[in-house]
PDB file of N, CA, C and O in Angstrom:
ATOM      1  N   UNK A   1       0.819  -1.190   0.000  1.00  0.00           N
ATOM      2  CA  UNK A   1       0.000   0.000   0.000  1.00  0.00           C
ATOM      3  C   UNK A   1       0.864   1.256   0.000  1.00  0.00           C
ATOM      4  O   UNK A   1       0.513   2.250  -0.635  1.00  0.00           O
ATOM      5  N   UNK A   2       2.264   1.209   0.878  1.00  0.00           N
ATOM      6  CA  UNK A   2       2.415   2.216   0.772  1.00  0.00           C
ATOM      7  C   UNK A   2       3.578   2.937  -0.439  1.00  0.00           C
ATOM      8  O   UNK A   2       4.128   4.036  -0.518  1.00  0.00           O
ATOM      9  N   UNK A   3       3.604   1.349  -1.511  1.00  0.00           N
ATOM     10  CA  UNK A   3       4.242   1.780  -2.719  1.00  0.00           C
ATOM     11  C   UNK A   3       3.324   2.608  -3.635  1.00  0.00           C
ATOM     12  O   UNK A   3       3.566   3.530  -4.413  1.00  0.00           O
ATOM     13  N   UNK A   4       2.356   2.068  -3.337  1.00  0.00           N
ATOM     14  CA  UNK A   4       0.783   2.318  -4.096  1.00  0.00           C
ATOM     15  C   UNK A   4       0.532   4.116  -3.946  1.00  0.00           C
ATOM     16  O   UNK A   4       0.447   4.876  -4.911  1.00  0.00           O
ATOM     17  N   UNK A   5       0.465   4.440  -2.790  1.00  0.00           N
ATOM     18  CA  UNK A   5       0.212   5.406  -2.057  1.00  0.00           C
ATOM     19  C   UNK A   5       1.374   6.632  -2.536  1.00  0.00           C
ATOM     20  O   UNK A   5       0.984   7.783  -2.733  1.00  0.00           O
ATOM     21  N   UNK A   6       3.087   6.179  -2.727  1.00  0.00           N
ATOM     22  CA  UNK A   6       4.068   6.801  -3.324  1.00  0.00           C
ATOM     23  C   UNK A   6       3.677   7.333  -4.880  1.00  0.00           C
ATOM     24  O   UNK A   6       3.728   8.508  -5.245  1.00  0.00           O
ATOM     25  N   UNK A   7       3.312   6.284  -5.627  1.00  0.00           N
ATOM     26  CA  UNK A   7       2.692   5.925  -6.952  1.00  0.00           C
ATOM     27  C   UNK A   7       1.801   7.360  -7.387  1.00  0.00           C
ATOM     28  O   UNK A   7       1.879   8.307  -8.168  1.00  0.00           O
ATOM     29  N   UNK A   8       0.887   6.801  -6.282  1.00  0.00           N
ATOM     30  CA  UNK A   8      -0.020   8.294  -6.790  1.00  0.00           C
ATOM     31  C   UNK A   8       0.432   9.584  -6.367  1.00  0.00           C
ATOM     32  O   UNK A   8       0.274  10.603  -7.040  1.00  0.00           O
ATOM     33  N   UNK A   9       1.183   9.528  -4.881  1.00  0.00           N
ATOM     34  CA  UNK A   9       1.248  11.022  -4.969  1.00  0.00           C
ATOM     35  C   UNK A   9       2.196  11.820  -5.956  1.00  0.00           C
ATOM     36  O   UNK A   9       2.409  13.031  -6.008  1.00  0.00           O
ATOM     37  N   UNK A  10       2.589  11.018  -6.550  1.00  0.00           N
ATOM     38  CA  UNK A  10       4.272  11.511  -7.601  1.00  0.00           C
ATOM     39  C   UNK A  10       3.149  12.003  -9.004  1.00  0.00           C
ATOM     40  O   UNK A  10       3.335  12.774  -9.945  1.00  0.00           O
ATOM     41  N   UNK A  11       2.204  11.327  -8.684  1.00  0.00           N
ATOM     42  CA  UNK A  11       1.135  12.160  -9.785  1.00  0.00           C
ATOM     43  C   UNK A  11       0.539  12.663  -9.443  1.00  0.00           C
ATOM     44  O   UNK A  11      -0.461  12.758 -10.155  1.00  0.00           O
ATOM     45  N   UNK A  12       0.502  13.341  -8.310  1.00  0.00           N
ATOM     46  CA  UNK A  12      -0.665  14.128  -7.508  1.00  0.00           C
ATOM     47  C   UNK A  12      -2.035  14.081  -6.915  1.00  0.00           C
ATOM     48  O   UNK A  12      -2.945  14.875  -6.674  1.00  0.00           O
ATOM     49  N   UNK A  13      -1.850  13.127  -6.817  1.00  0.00           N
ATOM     50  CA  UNK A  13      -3.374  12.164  -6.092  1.00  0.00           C
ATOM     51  C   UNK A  13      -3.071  12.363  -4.312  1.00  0.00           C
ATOM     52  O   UNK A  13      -1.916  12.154  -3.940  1.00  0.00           O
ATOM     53  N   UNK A  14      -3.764  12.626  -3.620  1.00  0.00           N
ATOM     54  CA  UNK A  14      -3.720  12.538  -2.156  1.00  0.00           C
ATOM     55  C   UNK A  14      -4.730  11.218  -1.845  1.00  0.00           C
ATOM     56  O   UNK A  14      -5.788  10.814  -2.328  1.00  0.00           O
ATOM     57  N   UNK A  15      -3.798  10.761  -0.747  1.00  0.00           N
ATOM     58  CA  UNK A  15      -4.799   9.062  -0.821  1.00  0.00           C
ATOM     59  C   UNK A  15      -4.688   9.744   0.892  1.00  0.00           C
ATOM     60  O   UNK A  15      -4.287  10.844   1.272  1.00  0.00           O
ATOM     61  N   UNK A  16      -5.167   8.693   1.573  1.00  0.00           N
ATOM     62  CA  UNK A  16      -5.509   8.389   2.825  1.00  0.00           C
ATOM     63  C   UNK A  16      -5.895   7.076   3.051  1.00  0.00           C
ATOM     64  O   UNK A  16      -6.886   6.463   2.654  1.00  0.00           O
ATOM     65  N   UNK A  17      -4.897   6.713   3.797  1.00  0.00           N
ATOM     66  CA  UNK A  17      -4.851   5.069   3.602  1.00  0.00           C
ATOM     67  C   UNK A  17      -5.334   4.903   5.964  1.00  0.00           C
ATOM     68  O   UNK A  17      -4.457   5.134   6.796  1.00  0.00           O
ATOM     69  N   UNK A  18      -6.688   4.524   6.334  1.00  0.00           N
ATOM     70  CA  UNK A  18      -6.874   4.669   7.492  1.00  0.00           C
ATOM     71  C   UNK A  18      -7.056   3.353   8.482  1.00  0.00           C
ATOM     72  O   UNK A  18      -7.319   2.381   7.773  1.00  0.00           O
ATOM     73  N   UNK A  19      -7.013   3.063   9.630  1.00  0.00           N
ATOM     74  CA  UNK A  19      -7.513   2.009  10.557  1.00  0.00           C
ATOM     75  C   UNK A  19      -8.015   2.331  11.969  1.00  0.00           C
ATOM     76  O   UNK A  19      -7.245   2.730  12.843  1.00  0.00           O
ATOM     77  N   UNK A  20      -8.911   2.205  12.105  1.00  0.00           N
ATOM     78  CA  UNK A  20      -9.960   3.146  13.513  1.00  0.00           C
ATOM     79  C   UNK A  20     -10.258   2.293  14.642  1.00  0.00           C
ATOM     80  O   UNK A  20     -11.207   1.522  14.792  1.00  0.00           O
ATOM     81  N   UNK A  21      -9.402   2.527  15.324  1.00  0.00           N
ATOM     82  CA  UNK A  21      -8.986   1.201  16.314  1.00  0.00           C
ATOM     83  C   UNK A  21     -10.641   1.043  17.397  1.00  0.00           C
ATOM     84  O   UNK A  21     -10.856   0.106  18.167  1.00  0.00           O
ATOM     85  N   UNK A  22     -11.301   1.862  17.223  1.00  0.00           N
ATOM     86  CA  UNK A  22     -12.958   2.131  17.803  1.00  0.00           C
ATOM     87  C   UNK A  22     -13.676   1.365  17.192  1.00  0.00           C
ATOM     88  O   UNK A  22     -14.369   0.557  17.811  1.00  0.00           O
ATOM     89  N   UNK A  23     -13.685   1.414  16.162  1.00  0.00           N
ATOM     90  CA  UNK A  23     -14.353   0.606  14.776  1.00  0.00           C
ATOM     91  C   UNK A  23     -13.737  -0.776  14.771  1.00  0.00           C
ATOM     92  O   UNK A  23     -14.333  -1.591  14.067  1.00  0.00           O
ATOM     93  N   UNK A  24     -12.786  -1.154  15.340  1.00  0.00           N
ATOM     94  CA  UNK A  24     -11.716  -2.691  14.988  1.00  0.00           C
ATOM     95  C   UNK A  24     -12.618  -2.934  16.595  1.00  0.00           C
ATOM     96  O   UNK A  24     -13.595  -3.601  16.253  1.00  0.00           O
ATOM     97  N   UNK A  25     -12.693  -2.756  17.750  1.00  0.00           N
ATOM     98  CA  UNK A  25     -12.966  -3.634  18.555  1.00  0.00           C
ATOM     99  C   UNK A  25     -14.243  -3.379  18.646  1.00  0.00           C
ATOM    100  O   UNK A  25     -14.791  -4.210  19.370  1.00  0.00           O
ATOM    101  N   UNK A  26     -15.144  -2.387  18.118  1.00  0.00           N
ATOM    102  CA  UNK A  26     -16.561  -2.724  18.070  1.00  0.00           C
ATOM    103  C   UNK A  26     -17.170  -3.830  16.702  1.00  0.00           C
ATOM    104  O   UNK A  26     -18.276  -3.837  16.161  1.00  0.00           O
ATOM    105  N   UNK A  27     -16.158  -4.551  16.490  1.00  0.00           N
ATOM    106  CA  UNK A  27     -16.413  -5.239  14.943  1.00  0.00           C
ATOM    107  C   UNK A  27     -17.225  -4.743  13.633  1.00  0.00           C
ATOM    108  O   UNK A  27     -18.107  -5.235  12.929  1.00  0.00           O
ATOM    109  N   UNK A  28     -16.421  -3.400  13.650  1.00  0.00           N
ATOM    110  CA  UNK A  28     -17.546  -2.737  12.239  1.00  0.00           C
ATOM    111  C   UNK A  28     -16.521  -2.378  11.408  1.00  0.00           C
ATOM    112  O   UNK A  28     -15.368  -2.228  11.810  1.00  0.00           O
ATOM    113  N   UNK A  29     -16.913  -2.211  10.125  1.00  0.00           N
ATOM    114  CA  UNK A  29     -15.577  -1.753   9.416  1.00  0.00           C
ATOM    115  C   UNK A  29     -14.425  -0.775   9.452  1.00  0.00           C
ATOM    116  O   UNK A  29     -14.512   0.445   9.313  1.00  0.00           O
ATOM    117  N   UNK A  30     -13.518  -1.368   9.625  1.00  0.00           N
ATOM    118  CA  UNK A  30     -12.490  -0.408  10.476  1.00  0.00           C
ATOM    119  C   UNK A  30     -11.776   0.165   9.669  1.00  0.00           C
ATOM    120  O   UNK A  30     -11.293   1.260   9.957  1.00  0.00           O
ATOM    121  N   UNK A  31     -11.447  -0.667   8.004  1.00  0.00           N
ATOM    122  CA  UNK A  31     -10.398   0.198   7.363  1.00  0.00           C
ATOM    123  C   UNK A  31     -10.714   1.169   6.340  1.00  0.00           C
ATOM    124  O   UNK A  31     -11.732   0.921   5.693  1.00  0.00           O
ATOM    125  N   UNK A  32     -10.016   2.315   6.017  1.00  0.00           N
ATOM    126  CA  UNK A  32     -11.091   3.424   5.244  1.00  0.00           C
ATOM    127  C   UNK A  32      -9.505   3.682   4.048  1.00  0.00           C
ATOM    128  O   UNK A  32      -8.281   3.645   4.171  1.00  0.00           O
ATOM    129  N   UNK A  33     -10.224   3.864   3.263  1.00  0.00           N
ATOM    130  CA  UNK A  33      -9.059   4.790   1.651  1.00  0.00           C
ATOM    131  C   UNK A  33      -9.870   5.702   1.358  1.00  0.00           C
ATOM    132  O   UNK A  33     -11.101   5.705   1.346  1.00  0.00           O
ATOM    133  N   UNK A  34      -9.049   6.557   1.097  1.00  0.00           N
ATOM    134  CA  UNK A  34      -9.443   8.085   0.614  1.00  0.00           C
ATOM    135  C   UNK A  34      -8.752   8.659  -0.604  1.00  0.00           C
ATOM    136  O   UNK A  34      -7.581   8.930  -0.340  1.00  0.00           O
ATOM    137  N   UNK A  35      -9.117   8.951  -1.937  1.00  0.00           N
ATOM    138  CA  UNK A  35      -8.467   9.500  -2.953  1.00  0.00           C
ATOM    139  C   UNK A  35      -9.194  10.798  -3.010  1.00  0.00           C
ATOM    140  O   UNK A  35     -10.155  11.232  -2.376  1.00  0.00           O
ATOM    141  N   UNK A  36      -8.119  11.507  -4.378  1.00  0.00           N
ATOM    142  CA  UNK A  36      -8.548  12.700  -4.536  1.00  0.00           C
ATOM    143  C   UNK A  36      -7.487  13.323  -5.092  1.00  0.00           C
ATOM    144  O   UNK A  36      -6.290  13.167  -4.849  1.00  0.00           O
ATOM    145  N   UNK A  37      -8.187  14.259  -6.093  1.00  0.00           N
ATOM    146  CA  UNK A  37      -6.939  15.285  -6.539  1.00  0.00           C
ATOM    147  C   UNK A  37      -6.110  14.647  -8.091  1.00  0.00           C
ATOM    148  O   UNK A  37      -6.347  13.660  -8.788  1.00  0.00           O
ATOM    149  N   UNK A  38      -5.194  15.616  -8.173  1.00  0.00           N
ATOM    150  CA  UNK A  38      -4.375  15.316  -9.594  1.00  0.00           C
ATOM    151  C   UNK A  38      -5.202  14.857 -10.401  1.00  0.00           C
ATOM    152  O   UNK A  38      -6.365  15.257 -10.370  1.00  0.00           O
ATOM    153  N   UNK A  39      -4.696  13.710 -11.499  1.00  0.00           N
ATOM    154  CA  UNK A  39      -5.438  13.064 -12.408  1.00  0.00           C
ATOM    155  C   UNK A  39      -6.925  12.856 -12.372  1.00  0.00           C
ATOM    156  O   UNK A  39      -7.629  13.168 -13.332  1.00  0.00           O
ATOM    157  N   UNK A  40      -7.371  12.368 -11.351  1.00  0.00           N
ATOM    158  CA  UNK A  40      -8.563  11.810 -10.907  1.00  0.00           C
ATOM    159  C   UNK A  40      -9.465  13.085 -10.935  1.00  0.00           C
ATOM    160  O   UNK A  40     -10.620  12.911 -10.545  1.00  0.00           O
ATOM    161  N   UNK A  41      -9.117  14.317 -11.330  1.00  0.00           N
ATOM    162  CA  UNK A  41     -10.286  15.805 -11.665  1.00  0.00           C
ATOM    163  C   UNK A  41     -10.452  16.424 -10.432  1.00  0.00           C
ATOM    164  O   UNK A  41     -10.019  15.786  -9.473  1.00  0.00           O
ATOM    165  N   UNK A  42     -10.792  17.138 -10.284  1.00  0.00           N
ATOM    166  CA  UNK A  42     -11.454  18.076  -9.223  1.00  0.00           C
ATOM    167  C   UNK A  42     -12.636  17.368  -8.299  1.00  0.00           C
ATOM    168  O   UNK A  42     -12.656  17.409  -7.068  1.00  0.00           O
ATOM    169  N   UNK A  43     -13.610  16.715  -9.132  1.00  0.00           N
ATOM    170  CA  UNK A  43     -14.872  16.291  -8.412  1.00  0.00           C
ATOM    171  C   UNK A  43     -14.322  15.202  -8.056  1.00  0.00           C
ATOM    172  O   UNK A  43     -14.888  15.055  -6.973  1.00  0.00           O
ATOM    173  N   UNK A  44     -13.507  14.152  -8.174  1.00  0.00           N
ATOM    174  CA  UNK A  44     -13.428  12.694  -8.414  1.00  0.00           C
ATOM    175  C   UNK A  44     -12.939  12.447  -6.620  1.00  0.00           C
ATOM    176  O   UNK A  44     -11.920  11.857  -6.261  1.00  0.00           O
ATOM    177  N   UNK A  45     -13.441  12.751  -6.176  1.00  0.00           N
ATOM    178  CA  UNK A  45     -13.667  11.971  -4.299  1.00  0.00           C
ATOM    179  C   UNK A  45     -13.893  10.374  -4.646  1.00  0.00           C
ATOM    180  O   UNK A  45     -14.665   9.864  -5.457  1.00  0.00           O
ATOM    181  N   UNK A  46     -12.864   9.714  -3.666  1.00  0.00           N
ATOM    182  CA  UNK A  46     -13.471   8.489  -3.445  1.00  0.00           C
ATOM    183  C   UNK A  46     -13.027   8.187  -2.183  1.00  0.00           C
ATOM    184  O   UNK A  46     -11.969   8.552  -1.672  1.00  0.00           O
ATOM    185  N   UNK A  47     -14.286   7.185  -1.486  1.00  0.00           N
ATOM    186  CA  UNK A  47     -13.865   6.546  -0.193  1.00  0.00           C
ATOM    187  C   UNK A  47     -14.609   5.770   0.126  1.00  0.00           C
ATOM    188  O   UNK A  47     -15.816   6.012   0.088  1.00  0.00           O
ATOM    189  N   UNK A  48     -14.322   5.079   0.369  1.00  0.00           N
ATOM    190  CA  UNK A  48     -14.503   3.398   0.947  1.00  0.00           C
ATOM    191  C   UNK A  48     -14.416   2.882   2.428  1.00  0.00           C
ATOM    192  O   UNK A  48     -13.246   2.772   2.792  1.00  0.00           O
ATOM    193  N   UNK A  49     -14.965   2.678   2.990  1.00  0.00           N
ATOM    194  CA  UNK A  49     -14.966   1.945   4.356  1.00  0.00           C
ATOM    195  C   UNK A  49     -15.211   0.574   4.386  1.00  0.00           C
ATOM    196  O   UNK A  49     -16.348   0.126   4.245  1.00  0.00           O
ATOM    197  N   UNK A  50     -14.141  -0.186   4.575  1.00  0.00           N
ATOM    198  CA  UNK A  50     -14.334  -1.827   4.560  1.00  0.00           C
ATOM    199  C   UNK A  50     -13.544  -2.364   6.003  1.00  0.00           C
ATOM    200  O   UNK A  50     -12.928  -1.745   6.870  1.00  0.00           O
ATOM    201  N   UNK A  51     -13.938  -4.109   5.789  1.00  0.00           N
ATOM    202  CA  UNK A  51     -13.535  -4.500   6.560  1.00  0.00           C
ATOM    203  C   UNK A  51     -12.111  -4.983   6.702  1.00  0.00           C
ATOM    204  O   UNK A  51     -11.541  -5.065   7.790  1.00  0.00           O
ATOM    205  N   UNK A  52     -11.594  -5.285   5.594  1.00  0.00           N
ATOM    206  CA  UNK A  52     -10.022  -5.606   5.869  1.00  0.00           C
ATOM    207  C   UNK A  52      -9.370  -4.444   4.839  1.00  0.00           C
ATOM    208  O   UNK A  52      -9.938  -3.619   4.124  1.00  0.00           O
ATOM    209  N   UNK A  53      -7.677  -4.774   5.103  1.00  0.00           N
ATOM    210  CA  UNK A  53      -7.153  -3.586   4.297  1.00  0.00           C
ATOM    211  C   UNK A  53      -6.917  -3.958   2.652  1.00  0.00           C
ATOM    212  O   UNK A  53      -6.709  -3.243   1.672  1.00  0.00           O
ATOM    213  N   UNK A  54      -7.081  -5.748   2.871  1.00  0.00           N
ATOM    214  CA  UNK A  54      -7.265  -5.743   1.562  1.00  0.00           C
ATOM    215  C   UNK A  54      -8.063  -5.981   0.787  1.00  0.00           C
ATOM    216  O   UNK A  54      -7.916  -6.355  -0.377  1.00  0.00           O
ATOM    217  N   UNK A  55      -9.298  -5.718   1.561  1.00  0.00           N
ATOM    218  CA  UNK A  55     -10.502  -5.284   0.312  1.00  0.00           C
ATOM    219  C   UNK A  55     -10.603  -3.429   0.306  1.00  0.00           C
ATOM    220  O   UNK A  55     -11.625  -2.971  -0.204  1.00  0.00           O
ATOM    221  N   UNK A  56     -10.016  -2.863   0.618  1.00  0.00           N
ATOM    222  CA  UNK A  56      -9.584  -1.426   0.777  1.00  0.00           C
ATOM    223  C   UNK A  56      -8.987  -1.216  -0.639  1.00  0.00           C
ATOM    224  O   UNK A  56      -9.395  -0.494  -1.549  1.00  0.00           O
ATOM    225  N   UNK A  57      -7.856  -2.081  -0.577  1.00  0.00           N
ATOM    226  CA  UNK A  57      -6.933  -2.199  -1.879  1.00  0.00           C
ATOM    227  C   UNK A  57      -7.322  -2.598  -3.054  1.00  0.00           C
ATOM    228  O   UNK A  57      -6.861  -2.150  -4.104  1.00  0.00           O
ATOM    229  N   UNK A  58      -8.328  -3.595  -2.961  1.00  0.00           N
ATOM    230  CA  UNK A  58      -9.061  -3.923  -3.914  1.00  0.00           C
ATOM    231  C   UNK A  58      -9.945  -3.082  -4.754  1.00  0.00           C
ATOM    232  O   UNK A  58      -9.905  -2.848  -5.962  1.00  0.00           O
ATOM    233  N   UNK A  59     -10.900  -2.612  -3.652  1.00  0.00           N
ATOM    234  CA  UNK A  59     -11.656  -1.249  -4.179  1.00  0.00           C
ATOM    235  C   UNK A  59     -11.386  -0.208  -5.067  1.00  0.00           C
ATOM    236  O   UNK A  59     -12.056   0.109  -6.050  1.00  0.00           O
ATOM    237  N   UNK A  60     -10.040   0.459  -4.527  1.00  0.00           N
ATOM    238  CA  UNK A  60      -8.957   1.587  -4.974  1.00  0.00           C
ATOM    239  C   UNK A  60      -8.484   1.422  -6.023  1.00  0.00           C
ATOM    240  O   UNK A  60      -8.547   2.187  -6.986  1.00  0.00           O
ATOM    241  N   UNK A  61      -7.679  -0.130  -5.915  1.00  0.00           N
ATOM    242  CA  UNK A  61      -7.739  -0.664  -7.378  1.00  0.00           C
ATOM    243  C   UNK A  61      -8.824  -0.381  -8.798  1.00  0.00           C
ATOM    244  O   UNK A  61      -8.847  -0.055  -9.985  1.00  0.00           O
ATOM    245  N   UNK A  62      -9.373  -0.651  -8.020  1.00  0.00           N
ATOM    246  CA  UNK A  62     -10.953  -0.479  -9.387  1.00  0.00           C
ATOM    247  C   UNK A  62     -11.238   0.458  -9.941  1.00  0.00           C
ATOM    248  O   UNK A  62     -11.555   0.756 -11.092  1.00  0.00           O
ATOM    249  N   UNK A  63     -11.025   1.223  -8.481  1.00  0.00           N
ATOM    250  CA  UNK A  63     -11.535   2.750  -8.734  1.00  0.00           C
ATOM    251  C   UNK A  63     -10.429   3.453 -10.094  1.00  0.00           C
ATOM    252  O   UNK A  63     -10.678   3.968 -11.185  1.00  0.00           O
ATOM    253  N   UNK A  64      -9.229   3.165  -9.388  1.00  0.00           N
ATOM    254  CA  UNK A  64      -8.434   3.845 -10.318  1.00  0.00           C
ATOM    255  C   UNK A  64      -8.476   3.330 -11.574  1.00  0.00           C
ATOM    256  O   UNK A  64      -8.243   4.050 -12.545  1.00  0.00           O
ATOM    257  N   UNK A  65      -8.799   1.934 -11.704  1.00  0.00           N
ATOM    258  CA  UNK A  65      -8.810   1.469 -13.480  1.00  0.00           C
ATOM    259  C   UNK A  65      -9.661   2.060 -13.935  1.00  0.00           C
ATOM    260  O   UNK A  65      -9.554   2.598 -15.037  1.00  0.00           O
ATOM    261  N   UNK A  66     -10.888   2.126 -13.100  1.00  0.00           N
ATOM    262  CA  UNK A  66     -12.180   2.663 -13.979  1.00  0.00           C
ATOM    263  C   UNK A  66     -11.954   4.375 -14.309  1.00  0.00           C
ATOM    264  O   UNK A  66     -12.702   4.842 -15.168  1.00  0.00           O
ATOM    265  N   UNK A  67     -11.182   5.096 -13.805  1.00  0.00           N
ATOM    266  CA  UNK A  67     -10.381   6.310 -14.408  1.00  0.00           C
ATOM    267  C   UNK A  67      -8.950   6.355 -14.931  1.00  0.00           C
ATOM    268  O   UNK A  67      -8.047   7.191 -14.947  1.00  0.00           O
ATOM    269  N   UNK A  68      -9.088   5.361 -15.264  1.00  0.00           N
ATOM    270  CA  UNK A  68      -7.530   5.368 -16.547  1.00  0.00           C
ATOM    271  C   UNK A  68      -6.625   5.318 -15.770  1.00  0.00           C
ATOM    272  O   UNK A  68      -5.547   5.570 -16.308  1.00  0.00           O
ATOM    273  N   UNK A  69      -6.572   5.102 -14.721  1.00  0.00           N
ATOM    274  CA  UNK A  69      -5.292   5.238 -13.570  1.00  0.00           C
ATOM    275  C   UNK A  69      -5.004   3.729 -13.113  1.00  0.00           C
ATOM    276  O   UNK A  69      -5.727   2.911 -12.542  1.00  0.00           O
ATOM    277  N   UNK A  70      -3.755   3.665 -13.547  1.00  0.00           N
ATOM    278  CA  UNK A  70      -3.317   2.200 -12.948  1.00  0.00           C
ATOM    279  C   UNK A  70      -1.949   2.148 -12.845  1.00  0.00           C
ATOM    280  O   UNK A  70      -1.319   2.468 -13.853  1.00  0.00           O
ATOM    281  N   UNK A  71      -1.101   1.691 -11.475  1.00  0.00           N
ATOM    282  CA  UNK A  71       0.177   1.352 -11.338  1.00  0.00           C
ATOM    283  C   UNK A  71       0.267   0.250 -12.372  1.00  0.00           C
ATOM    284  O   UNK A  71       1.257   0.410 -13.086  1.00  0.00           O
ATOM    285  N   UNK A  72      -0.257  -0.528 -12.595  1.00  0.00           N
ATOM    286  CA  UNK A  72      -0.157  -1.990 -13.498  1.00  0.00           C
ATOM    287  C   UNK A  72       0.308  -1.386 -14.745  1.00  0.00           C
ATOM    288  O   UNK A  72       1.397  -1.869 -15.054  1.00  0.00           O
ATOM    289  N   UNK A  73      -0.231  -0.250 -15.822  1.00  0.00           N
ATOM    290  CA  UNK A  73      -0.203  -0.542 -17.031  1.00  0.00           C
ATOM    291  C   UNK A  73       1.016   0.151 -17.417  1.00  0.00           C
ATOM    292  O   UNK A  73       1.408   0.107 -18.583  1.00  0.00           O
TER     293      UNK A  73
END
């Protein structure tokens, strides 16, 4: 994540990569990603609240393919 996280900000994306230790022992979804900025436009907010960090990653993933944004390609 936090190559991922390097990745975008070198293109100007602000991520927020979170874990809410309130949320982890009340068993509710504890881990949160936050994008925004650079490439991804002005309006393009995203955030996600899940339960592990790697369906967090997963999500983000998506998000960014589905806007032309991908460490992969």
């Amino acid at each position: 994540m936090l190559e991922l996280m390097e990745w975008l900000a070198e293109r100007g994306v602000t991520t927020v990569f979170k874990v809410d230790g309130d949320r982890m022992t009340e068993h509710r979804k504890a881990w949160m990603v936050i994008v925004s900025g650079g490439p991804l436009g002005e309006d393009s907010f995203f955030r996600t609240d899940l339960g592990t960090a790697e369906s967090c990653l997963d999500s983000l993933l998506a998000h960014l393919e589905g806007k032309g944004l991908s460490p992969f390609a």
